[in-house]
N, C-alpha and C positions, 0 to 999 in steps of 0.2 A: 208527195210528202217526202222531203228528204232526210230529215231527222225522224228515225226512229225511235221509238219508245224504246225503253231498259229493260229489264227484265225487274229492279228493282221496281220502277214506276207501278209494272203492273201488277205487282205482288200489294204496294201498297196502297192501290186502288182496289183490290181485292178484299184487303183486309177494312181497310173503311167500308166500303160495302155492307161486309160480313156483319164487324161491329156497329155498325154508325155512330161511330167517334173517334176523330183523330187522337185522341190518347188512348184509347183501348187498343187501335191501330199501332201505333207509336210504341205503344210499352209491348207489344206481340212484336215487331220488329226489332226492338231494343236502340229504337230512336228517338229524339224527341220531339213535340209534337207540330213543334215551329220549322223542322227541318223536313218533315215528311205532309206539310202544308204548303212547303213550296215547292214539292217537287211533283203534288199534284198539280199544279198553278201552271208550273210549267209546262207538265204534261198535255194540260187544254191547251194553253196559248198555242204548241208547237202543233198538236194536231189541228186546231181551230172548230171546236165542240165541246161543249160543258158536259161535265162526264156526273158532277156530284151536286145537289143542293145544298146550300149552305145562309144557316141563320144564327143567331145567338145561341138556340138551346138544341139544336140538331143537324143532322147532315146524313142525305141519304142519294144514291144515284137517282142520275135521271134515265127515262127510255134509253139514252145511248148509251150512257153506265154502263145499266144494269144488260144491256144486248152486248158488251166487252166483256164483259165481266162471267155471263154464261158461255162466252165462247172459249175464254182461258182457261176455269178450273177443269177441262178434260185434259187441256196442257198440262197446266201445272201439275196434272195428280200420275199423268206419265213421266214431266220432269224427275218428281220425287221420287217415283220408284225407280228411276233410273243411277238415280244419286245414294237412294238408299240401299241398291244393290253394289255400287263400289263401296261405301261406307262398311257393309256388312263384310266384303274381301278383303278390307283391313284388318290383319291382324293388331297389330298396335301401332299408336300415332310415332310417325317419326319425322326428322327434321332438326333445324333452329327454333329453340323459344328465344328472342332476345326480352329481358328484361332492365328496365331504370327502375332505382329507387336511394334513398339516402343511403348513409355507410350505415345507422345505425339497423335499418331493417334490414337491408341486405345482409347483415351478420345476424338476424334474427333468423334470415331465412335457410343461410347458409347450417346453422345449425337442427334447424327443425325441418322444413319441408322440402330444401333441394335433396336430403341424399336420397327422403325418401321415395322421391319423384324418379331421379338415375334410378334408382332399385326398382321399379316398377314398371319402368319405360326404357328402358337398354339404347333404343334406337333413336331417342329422343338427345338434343346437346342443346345445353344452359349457356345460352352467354349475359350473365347478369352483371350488369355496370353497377358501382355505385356510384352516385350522381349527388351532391347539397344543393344543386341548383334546377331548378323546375326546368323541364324541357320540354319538345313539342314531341311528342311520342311517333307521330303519324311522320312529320318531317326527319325526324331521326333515324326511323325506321326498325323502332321498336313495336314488339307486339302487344304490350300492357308496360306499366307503371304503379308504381304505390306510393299512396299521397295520404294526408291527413284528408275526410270527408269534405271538408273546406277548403280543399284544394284544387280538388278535382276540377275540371274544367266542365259546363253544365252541358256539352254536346258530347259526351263519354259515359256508355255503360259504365255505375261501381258496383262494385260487391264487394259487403263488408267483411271483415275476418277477423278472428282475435275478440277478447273480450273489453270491455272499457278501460280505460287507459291516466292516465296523469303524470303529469309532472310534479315532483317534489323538491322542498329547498333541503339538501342538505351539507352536513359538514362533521368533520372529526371530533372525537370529543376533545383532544387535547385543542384543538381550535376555540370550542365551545369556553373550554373552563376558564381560561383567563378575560372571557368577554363577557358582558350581558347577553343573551341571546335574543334574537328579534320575534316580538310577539305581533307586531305589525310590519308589511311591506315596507313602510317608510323607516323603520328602525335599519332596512340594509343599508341606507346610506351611510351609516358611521361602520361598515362592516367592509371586510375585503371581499369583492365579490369574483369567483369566476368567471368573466362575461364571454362570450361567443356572437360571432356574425351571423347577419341572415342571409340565402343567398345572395342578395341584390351588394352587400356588401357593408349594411349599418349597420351598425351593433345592436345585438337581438335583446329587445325588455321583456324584463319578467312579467308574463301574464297571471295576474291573482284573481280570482272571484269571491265573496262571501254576501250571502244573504241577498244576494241578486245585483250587488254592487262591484264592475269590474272595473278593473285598474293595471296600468300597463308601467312598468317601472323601469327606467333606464340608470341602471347600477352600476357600481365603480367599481375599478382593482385595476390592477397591474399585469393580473395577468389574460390575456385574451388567446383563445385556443379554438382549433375551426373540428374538434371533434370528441362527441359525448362520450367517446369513452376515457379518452384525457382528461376531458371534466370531473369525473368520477375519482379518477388516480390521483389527480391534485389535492382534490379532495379527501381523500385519504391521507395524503402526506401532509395535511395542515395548512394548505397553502391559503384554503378560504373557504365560504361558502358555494355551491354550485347548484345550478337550477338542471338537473337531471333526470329523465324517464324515470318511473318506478321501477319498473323492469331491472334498469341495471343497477339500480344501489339498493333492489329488494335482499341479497345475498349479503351486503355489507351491513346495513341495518337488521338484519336476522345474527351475523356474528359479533354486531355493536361495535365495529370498525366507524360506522355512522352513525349520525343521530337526524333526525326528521325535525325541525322547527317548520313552524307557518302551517302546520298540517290542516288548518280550517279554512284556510284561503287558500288551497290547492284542491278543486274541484274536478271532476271526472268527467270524460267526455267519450264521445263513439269509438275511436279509435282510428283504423286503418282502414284504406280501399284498396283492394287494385280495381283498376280502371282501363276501358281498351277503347276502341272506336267504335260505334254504334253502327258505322254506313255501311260494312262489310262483312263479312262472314267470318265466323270466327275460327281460327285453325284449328283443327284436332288439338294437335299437343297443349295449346293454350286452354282447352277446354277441359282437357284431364287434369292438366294444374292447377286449374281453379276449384274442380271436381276432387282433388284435394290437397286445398286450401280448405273446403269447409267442413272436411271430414277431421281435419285433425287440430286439437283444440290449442290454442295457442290464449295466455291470459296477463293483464297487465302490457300490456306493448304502447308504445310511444313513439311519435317521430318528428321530434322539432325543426 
């Protein structure tokens, strides 16, 4: 046999086993469960023996399996404590985290969770990109990424952060007072609208919901700008209306710099991921990052 088996194979031979089910398997991994179903497939083909049964409602080893399967776990449990005693010689994680995400979270994070990450981890160094255009995380050579839920790619660990999220229309009142204000999407047409691109490079519609009925609007103006916090400033200076994070025109609508129109068609949604690769192990420092990420509360966030 000249291809040898992985280490991960038979970890996730082990864990099918253990559970008998490739998602219980899969979500103990942090894989998914179409990805760790072929790489049992694989696994038989290259050795040439069926290792697992497999029907519509269950999956269990066969004699060969299950005779693999008891020869490993006295490995794996000396792997682990092998591993668990350099783990324990660490004093603290150190290294590159590389980070992607938009300009607008990255200045979320720059202000909330990066200093207090350096303050915590000394030995640790941030290189955080910001990025508007979706990238291949693993090809780049980043270690995580942050995406709206609906972005993420479906073969990537997320974990969510922050609390729900939306987008609002707003605008100035000196804007406001010489026009009608729009009580429906479709009234933006006769309005000057901020508009902004999407990565790929069309110009971004305004997404509304109400009452279960969505609708996606492609608005006018003059002016076109590739970042929400320009959107904001324009917005302030009268220039027009702007479809902007709550997050950042919460501070301008508290001092009534701003005013909120359409607020019943601007619905609420999950928020933010990061996201990293499920097929590898995950680095120390990326793991304390994350470790807080969920300790410290972040609310209202957005990322268009």
């Amino acid at each position: 046999m000249n291809d040898q088996p992985t280490l991960l194979e038979l970890r996730a031979l082990a864990a099918i086993a253990r559970h008998r089910s490739f998602r219980k398997a899969a979500d103990e991994m942090e894989m998914a469960p179409s990805t760790i179903s072929h790489m049992i497939t694989g696994l038989e083909t290259r050795i040439g023996a069926r290792l697992l049964n497999r029907t519509t409602r269950s999956v269990s080893a066969t004699q060969a399996g299950e005779r693999l399967v008891a020869r490993l776990q006295p490995i794996f449990g000396a792997l682990d404590l092998a591993l668990a005693e350099i783990d324990a010689a660490r004093e603290r994680p150190s290294g590159l985290l590389r980070l992607t995400a938009s300009e607008t979270v990255s200045m979320l994070l720059v202000q909330t969770i990066l200093p207090r990450f350096l303050e915590a981890f000394p030995e640790m160094s941030v290189d955080l990109v910001a990025e508007p255009a979706f990238v291949d995380i693993v090809a780049e050579g980043f270690d995580a990424g942050f995406r709206l839920g609906e972005a993420v790619p479906h073969d990537m660990v997320a974990v969510r952060f922050g609390g729900p999220s939306r987008m609002l229309v707003v605008a100035s009142p000196a804007y406001l007072e010489s026009r009608h204000p729009p009580f429906t999407p479709d009234d933006l047409a006769r309005h000057v609208c901020i508009r902004s691109r999407t990565p790929g490079g069309r110009p971004y519609k305004w997404e509304f919901e109400r009452h279960g009925h969505a609708l996606a609007v492609e608005v006018n103006g003059p002016p076109m700008l590739n970042r929400t916090e320009l959107m904001v400033e324009a917005a302030l200076r009268g220039v027009g209306i702007a479809f902007v994070p709550e997050r950042l025109a919460h501070p301008h609508l508290e001092s009534g710099a701003l005013q909120a129109v359409l607020q019943d068609w601007c619905p609420t949604y999950p928020g933010l991921y990061l996201y990293y690769p499920g097929h590898r192990q995950v680095p120390p420092g990326l793991r304390a990052f994350i470790d807080l990420l969920k300790a410290v509360p972040i609310d209202g966030i957005a990322a268009p």
